[in-house]
C-alpha positions in Angstrom: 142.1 17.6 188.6 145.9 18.6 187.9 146.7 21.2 185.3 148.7 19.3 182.2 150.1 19.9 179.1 147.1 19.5 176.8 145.5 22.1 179.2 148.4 24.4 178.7 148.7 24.1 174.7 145.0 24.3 174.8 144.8 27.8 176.4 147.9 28.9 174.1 146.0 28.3 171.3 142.9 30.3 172.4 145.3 32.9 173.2 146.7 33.2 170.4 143.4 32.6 168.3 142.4 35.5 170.5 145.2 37.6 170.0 145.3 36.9 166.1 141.3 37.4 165.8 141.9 40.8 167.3 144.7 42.3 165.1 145.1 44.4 161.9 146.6 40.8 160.5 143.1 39.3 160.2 142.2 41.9 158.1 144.1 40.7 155.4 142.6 39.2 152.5 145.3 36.0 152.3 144.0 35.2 156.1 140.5 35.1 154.6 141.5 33.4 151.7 143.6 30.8 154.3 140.8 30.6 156.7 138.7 29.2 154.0 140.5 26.4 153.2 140.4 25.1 156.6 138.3 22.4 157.3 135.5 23.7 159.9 136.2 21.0 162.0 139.1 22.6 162.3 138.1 26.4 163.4 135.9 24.8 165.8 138.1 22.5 167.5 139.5 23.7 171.1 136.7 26.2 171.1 134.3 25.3 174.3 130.9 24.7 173.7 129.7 27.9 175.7 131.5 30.1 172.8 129.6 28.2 170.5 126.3 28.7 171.2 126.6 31.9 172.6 126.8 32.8 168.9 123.0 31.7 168.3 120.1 32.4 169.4 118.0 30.6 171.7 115.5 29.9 168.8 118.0 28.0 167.0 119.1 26.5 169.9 115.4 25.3 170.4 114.7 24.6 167.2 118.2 22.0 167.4 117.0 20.5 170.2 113.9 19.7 169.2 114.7 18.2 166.1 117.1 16.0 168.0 114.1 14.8 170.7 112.1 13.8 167.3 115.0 11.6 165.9 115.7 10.0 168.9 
């Protein structure tokens, strides 16, 4: 599969997400006050789905996928 653009902006971004995450700048309380208007949608978006869940725990991950067996 060849490397392309959208694969390039893609990882800039989670550099930079990265980079900004990281630094004295997100500290601030107009980055906080910024980050809250953002739609979620938007925070997530770019981020892969191992970062994601990584951040719960298997229960909750359980617990998900079990509700979504009993709705199907």
């Amino acid at each position: 599969m060849p490397y392309t653009v959208e694969d390039y902006k893609r990882e800039h971004r989670q550099e930079l997400l990265a980079e900004f995450m990281s630094g004295e700048l997100f500290e601030s309380s107009e980055v906080e006050e910024l980050l809250k208007k953002l739609p979620l949608e938007k925070l997530l978006k770019g981020l892969p789905p191992e970062e994601l869940l990584k951040r719960l725990s298997r229960e909750d991950v359980e617990a998900y996928l079990k509700k979504l067996s009993t709705t199907n």
